[in-house]
C-alpha positions as CSV (number, residue, x, y, z in Angstrom):
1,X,-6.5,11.8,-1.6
2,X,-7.9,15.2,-2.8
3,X,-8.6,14.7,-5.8
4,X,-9.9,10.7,-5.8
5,X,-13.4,11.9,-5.7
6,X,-13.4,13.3,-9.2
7,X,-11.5,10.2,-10.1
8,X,-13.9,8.3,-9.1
9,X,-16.6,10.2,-10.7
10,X,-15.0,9.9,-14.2
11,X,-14.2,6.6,-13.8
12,X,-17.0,4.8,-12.4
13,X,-16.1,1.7,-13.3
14,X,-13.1,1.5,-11.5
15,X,-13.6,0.1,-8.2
16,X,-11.6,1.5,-5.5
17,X,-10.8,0.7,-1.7
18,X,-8.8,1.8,0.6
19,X,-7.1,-0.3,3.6
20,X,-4.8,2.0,5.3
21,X,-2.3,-0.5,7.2
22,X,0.9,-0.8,8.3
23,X,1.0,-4.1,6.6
24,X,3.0,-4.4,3.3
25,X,0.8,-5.8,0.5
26,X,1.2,-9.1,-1.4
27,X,0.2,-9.3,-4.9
28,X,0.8,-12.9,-4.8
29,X,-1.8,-13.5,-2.1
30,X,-3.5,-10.2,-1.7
31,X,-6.6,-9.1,-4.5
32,X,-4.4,-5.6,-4.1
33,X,-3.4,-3.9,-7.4
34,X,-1.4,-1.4,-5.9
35,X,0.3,-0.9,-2.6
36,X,1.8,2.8,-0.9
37,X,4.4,3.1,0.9
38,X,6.7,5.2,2.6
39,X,10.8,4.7,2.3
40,X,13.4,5.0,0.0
41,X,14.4,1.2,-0.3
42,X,13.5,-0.7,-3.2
43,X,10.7,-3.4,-2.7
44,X,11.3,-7.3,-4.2
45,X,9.0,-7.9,-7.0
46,X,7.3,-5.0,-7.3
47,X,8.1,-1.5,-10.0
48,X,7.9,1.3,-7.2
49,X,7.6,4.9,-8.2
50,X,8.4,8.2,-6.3
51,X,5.0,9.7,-5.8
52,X,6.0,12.3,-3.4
53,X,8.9,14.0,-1.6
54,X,8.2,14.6,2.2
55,X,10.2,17.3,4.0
56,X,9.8,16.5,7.9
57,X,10.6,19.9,10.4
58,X,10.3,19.6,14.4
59,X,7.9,21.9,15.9
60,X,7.1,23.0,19.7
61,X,4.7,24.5,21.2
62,X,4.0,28.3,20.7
63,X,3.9,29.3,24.0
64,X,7.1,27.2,25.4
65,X,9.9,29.6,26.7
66,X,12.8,26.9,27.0
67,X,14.9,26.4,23.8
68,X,14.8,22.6,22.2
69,X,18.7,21.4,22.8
70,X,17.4,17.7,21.7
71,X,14.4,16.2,20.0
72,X,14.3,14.4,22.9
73,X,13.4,17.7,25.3
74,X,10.1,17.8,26.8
């Protein structure tokens, strides 16, 4: 997303939307030309590349005094 401005300014031709959805895209039926997703399972039909590798790390509250026994621990 950072850097689709300058993209878009050297390639003005290019058309570009965004629909951020939970939805996953049909080529068949959808006018979409590229779909981005989250997961690690292959998609039918479609030639999916890693874009990017998330690292996910729970995180409280800076001024909470009980220790986190469960992510479940309010």
């Amino acid at each position: 997303m950072s850097r689709l401005a300058s993209f878009s300014d050297a390639h003005p031709r290019i058309d570009i939307e965004l629909d951020p959805t939970l939805e996953i895209v049909s080529f068949a039926r959808d006018e979409a030309d590229l779909g981005m997703r989250f997961g690690t399972v292959p998609w039918k039909g479609v030639d999916a590349r890693l874009l990017h590798v998330e690292k996910f790390a729970p995180v409280a509250h800076s001024e909470r005094t009980l220790p986190l026994s469960d992510l479940s621990d309010e």
